[in-house]
C-alpha positions in Angstrom: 9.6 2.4 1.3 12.7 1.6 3.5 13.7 5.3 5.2 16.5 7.0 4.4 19.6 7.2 6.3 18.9 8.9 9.8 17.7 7.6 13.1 15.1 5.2 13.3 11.8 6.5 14.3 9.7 3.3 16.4 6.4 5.0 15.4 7.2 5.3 11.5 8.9 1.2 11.9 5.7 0.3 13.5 3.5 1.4 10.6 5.9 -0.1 7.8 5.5 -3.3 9.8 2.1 -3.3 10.1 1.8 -2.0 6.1 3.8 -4.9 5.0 2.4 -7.6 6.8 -1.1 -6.0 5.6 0.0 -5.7 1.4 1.2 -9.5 1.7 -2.7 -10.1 3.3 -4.2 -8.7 0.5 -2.1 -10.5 -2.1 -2.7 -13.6 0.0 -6.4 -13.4 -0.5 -6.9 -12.0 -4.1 -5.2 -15.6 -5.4 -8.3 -17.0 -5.9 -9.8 -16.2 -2.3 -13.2 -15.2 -3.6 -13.3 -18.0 -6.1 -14.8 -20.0 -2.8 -18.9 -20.2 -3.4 -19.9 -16.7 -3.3 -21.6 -15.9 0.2 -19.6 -18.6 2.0 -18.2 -18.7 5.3 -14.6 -19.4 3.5 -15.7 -16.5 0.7 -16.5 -14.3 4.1 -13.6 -15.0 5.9 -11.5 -13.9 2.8 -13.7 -10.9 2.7 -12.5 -10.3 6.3 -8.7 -11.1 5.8 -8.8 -8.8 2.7 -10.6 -5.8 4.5 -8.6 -6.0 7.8 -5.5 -4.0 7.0 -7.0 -2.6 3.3 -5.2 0.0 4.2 -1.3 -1.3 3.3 -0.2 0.9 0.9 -1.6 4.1 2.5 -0.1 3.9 5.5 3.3 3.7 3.2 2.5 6.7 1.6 1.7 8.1 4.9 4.9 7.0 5.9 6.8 9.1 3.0 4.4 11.9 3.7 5.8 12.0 7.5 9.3 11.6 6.4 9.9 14.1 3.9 7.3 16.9 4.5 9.3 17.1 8.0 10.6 21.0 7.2 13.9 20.4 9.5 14.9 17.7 6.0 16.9 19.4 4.2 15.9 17.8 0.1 17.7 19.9 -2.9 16.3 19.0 -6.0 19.2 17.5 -7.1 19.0 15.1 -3.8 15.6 13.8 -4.8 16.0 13.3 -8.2 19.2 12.1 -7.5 19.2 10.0 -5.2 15.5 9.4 -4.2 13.9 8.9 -7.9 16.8 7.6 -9.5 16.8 4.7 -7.0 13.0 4.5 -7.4 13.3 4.0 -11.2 16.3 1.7 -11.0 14.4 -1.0 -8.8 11.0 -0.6 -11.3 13.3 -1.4 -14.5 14.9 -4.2 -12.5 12.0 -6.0 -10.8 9.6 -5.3 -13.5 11.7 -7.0 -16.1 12.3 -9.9 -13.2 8.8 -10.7 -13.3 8.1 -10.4 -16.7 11.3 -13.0 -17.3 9.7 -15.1 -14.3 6.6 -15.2 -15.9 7.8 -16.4 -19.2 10.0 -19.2 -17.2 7.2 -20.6 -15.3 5.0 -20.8 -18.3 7.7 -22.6 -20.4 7.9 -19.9 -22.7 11.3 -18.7 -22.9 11.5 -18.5 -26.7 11.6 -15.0 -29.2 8.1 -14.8 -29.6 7.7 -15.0 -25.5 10.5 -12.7 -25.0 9.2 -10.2 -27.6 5.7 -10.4 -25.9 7.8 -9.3 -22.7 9.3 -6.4 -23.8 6.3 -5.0 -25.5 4.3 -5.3 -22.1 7.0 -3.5 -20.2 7.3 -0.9 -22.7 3.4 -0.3 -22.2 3.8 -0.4 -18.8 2.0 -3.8 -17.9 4.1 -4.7 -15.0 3.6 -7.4 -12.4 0.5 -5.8 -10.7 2.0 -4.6 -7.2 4.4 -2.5 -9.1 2.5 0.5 -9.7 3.3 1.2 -5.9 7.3 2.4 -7.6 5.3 4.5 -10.4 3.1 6.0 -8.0 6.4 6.9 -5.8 8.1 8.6 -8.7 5.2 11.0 -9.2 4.9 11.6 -5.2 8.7 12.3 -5.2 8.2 14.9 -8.4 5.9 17.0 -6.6 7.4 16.8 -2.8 9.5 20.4 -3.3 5.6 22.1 -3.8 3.6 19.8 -1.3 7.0 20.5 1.4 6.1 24.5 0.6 2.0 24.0 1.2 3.1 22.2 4.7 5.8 24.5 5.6 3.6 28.1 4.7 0.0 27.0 4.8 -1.9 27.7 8.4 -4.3 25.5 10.0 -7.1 27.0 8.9 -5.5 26.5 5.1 -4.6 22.9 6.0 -7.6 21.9 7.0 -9.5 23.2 3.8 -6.9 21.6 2.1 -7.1 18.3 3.5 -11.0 18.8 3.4 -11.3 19.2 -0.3 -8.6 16.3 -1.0 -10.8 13.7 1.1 -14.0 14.6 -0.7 -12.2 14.6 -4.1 -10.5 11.9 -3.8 -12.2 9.8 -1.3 -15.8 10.7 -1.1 -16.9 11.5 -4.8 -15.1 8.5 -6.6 -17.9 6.1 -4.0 -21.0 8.3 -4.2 -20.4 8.5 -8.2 -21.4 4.6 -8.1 -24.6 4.9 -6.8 -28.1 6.4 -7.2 -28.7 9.3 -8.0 -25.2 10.2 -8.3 -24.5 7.6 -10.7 -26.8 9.2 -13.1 -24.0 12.4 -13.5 -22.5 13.3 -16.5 -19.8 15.4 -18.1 -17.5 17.5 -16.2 -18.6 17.3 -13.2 -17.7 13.7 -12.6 -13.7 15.0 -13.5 -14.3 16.4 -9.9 -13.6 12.8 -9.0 -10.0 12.1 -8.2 -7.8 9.3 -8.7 -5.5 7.2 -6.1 -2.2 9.2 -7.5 -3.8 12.5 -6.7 -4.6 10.6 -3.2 -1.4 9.5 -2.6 0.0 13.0 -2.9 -2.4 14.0 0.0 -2.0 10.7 2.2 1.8 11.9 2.9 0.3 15.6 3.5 -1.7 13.3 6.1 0.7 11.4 7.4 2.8 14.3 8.2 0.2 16.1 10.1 -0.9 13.1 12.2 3.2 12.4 13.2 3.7 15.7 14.0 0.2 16.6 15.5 -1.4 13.4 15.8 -0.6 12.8 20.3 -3.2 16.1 20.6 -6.2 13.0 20.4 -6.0 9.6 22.7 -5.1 6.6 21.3 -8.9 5.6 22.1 -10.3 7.9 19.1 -7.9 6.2 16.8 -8.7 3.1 17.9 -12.2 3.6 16.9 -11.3 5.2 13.6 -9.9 2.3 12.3 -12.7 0.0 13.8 -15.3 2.4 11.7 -12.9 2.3 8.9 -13.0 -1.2 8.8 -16.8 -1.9 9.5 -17.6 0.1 6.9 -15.0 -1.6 4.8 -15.7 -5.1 5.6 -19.4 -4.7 6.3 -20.2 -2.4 3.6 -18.7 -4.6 0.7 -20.5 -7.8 2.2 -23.8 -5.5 1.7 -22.8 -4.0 -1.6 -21.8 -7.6 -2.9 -24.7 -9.8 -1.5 -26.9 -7.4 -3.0 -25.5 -7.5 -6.4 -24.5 -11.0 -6.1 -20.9 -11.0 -6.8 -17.7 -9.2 -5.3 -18.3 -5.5 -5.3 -14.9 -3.6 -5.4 -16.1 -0.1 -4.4 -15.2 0.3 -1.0 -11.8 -1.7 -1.5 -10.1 0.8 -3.3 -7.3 2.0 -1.5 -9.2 5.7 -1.6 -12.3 4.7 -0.5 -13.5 6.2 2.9 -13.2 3.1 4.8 -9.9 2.6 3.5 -8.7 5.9 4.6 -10.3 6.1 8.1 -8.5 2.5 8.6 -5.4 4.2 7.8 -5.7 7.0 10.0 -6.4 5.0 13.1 -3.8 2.6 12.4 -0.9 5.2 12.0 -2.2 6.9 14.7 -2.0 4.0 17.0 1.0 3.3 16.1 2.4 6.8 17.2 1.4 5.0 21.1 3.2 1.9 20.4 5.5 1.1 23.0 6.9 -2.2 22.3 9.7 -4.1 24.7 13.5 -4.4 23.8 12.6 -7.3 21.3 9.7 -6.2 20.1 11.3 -3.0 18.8 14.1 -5.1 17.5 11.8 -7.2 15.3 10.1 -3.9 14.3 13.4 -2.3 13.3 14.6 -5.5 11.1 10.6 -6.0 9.8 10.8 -1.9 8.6 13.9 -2.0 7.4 13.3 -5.1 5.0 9.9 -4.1 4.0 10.8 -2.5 0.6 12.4 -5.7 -0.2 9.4 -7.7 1.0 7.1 -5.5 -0.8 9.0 -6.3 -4.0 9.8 -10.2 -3.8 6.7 -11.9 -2.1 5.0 -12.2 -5.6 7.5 -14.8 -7.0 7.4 -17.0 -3.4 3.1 -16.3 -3.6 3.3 -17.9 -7.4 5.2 -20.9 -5.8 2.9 -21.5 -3.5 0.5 -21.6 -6.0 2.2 -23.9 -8.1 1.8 -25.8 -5.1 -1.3 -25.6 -4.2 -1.1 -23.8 -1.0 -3.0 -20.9 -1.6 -6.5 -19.5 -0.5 -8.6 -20.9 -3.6 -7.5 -24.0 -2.6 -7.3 -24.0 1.3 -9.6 -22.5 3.6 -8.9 -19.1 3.9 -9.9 -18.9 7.4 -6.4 -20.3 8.3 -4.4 -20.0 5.2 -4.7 -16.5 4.3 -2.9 -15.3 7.7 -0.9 -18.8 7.6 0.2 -17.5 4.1 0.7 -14.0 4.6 3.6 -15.2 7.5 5.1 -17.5 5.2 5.6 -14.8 2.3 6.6 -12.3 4.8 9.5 -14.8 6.4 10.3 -15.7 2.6 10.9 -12.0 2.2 12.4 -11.2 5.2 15.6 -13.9 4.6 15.8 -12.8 1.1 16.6 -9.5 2.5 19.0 -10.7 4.6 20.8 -12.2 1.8 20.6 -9.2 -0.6 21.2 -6.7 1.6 25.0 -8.4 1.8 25.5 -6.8 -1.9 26.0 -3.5 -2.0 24.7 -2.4 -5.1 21.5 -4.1 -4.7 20.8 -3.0 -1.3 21.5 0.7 -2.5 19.6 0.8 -5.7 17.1 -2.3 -5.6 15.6 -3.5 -2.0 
């Protein structure tokens, strides 16, 4: 998530700033947000919190997509497996056994049969929830040399189709399949379906073309793509789950067409963003330390927790964004101090 050595881009900082700040929402309100009495204003307001910036981890992978789809990058294979994957896998072994050991310590259960219920759940892949983002890297990373050749030798008119069948594969069939008379479908047909790591794949594809094309439409039309993409987000959920009174998750998938149209507007806003002297400085430290934010919030969120401060227990009105800039500060120092060891800045934050 943090960008490899070369000069900063402000547009790419701005979106890992704003991607960060939105994954530590999300976790903020799925700690017992919507255990608040279902249809409340605080079960609402978490609703809202939650849909606001849904879109966290595509913009990431949009940010990858701009990155390393850019055809001037030069990226042997040895270079990305390397360098790029190797440090990917390093940093899943290491935090994935961190949280499995910081589970076991918080529950008191530091003992063989604890530990042997440890290793078995990292073996099967059961890591600490957020981590999947690392597995879905390492398969975005595998297939970069023939997504950099589709960019580099496909036209617009090829780009376009291609971009056109991903969205309805992977963002448009998975929601209509829920509902009548889709729903009804059967067999093959519903394979047609896509799943987020066949999205992610297409997201960078998409984040490429909007950096390197994106200034062609006014900030005003992305503006109102993320406004639709979060209506129909926040608005469509509060339908869907009112009506089958309880949370529906459908549109809250990180490929669901809300979802993505948030995405788009938001990284294409940021391409206009044209903050002061201090403001990019903030940006530049936030971006920078966002990996390592990404990876340690959960073990200052289960604190808070411990606690008490968290949004089953305090208003989410005010305690999911009071939260999410506590865990994001907690982060942000414990990149400061990490980042003083070599070793772990290189291979784990």
């Amino acid at each position: 998530m943090s960008l490899p050595s070369q000069a900063r881009q402000l547009d790419l900082d701005l979106v890992r700033t704003v991607a960060i700040f939105g994954t530590v929402l999300i976790h903020a309100t799925a700690v017992g947000g919507f255990n608040w009495a279902f249809g409340s204003a605080a079960w609402t307001a978490n609703l809202f919190w939650s849909s606001l910036l849904r879109c966290a981890v595509p913009l990431f992978l949009m940010c990858s997509g701009a990155l390393f789809l850019d055809p001037g990058r030069d990226l042997p294979l040895k270079t990305l497996w390397g360098k790029y994957m190797f440090r990917i896998a390093v940093a899943l072994v290491f935090w994935a056994t961190a949280y499995l050991v910081w589970g076991l310590l918080l529950q008191g259960d530091m003992n063989w049969p604890g530990l042997s219920w440890a290793i078995r759940e990292f073996f099967k892949f059961r890591h600490r929830d957020h981590l999947y983002y690392l597995v879905l890297l390492l398969l975005v990373y595998a297939v970069l040399p023939l997504t950099r050749l589709f960019t580099a030798q496909a036209g617009k008119t090829l780009l376009t189709y291609g971009l056109t069948l991903w969205l309805l594969c992977g963002s448009v069939l998975p929601v209509l399949f829920t509902f009548w008379p889709f729903s009804l479908t059967e067999g093959t047909v519903r394979e047609y379906s896509m799943r987020f790591t066949g999205m992610a794949v297409g997201l960078g594809v998409l984040g490429w073309l909007l950096h390197t094309q994106g200034k062609k439409l006014p900030a005003k039309c992305y503006a109102l793509l993320y406004l639709g993409g979060f209506a129909l987000t926040f608005f469509g959920t509060l339908a869907l789950s009112l009506r089958r009174g309880a949370l529906c998750w459908t549109l809250l998938q990180g490929n669901a067409p809300g979802v993505v149209l948030e995405a788009a507007g938001l990284f294409g806003l940021c391409l206009y963003g044209k903050p002061g002297a201090r403001g990019r400085a903030v940006t530049t430290a936030l971006s920078k330390a966002s990996f390592c934010i990404y990876l340690v919030h959960l073990f200052f969120l289960d604190l808070l927790m411990k606690a008490g401060y968290y949004t089953g227990a305090l208003n989410p009105v005010w305690s999911a964004p009071a939260e999410t800039v506590v865990l994001v500060a907690c982060g942000f120092v414990t990149w400061l101090v990490l980042r003083k060891v070599p070793l772990v800045k290189r291979y784990l934050i």
